[in-house]
C-alpha positions as CSV (number, residue, x, y, z in Angstrom):
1,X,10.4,109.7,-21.5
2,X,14.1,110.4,-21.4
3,X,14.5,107.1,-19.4
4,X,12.3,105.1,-21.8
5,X,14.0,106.5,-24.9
6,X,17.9,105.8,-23.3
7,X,16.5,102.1,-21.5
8,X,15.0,101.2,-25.6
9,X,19.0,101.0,-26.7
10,X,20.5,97.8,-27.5
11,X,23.1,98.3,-25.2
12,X,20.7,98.6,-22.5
13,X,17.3,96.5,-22.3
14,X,16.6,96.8,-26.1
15,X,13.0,96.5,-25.9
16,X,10.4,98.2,-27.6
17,X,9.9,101.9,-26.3
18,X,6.3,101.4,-25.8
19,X,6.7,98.1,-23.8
20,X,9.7,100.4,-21.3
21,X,6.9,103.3,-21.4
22,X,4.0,101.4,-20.1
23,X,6.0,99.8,-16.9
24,X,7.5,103.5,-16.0
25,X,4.9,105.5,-16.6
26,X,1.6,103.7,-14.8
27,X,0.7,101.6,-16.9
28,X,1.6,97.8,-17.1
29,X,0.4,95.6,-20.4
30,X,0.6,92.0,-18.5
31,X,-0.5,90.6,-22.0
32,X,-1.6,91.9,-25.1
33,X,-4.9,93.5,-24.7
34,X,-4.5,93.1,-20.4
35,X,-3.3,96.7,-19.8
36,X,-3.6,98.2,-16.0
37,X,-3.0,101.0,-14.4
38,X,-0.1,99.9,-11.5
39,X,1.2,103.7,-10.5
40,X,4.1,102.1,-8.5
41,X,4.9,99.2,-10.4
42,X,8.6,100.8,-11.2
43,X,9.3,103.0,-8.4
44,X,12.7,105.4,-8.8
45,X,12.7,107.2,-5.5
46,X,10.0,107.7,-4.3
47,X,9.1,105.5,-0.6
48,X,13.1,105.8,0.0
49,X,13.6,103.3,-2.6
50,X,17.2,104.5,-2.8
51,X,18.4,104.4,0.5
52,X,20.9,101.9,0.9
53,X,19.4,99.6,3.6
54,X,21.5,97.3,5.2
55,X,18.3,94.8,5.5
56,X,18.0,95.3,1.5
57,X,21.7,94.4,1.3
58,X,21.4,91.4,3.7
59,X,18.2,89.9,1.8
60,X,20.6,89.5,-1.6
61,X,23.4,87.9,0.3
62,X,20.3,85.5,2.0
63,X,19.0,84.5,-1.4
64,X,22.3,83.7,-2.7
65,X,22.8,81.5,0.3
66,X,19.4,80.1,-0.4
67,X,19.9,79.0,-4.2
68,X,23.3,78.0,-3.0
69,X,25.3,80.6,-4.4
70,X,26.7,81.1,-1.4
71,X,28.0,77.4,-0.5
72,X,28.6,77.4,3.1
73,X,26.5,78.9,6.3
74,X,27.4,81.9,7.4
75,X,26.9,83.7,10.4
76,X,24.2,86.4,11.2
77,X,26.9,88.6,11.7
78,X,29.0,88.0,8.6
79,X,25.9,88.9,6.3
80,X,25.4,92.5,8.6
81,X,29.4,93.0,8.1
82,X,29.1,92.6,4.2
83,X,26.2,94.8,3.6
84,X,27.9,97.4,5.8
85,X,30.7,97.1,3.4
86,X,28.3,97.5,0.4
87,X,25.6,99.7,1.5
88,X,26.9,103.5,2.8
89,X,24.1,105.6,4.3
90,X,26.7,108.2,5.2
91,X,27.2,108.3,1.4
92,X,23.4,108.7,0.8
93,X,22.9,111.2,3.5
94,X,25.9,113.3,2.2
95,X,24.4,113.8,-1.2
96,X,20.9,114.4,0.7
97,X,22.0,116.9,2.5
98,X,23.9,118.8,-0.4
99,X,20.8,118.3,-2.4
100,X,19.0,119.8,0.5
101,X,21.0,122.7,0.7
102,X,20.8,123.6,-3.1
103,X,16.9,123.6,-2.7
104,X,16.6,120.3,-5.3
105,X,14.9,118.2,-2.8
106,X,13.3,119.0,0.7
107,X,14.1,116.6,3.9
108,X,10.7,115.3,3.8
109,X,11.8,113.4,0.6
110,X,14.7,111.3,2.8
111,X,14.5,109.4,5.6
112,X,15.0,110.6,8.7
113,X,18.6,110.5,9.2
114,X,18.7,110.8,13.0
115,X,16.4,107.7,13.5
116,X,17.7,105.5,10.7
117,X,19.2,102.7,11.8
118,X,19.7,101.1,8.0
119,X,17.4,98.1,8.5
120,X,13.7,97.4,7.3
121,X,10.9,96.3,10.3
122,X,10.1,93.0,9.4
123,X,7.6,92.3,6.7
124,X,5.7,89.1,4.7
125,X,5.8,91.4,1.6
126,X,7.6,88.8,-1.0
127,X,5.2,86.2,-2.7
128,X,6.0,83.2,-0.2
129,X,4.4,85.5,2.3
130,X,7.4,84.1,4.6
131,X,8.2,87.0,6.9
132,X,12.3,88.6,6.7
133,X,13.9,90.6,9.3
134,X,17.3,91.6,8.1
135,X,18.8,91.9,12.0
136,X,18.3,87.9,11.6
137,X,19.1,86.3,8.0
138,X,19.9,82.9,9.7
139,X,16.6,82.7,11.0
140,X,15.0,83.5,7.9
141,X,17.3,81.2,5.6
142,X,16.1,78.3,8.3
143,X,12.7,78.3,6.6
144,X,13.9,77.2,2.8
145,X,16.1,74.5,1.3
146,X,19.4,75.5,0.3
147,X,20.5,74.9,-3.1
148,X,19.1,74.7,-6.2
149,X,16.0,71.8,-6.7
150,X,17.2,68.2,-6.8
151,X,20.7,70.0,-4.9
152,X,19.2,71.3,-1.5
153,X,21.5,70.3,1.3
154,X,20.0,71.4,5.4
């Protein structure tokens, strides 16, 4: 509640407390009177949500090529060589491990470190259902216009 109270400030969100509360806490109001429970629908830390993957890093920099943000093609590896600017696991895993150590948080709640590579498997989890795999933005990109609508260029 914390959260919701500092989130309800004008310099933040500035919406109604009750609005920020029902998103963090379970429950989502989709309209007035349409209330559900969604458990996960703002997720903090849990699932790893706060590792820095490279493939999370590399799926911004494919959507601003996509809406032409990002004017000319890149290579694959340009996109991994900014997100490994960007993104630090060794960072992360620093912090984890000192978190760790002052018995805050238990390995279990991190990824494991030794077998972490930084990138996502592939997955069809975004709306278009149009599956990403961060090892190959290029290949991904290849399935949308670029540019915005009425300005898409092959």
């Amino acid at each position: 509640m914390e959260a919701v109270e500092i989130l309800s400030r004008p310099e933040y969100v500035g919406a109604d407390k009750d609005v920020i509360a029902n998103s963090m806490t379970g429950t989502f109001e989709y309209e007035k009177g349409d209330k559900r429970d969604v458990p996960d629908f703002n997720v903090f830390f849990r699932y790893n949500a706060t590792y820095p993957y490279y493939s999370d890093a590399v799926w911004y920099l494919t959507q601003m090529r996509r809406w032409g943000q990002i004017a000319e093609h890149k290579p694959d590896s340009w996109y991994m060589d900014i997100a490994k600017k960007v993104y630090r696991p060794d960072i992360y895993q620093q912090a984890a491990e000192a978190l760790i150590a002052e018995g805050k948080l238990k390995a279990s709640d991190f990824p494991d470190f030794a077998s972490e590579d930084g990138y996502r498997d592939p997955h069809t989890q975004f709306i278009d259902e149009v599956t990403y795999d961060g090892r190959k933005p290029n290949a991904y990109l290849e399935q949308f216009p670029i540019g915005l609508k009425g300005d898409e260029t092959p």
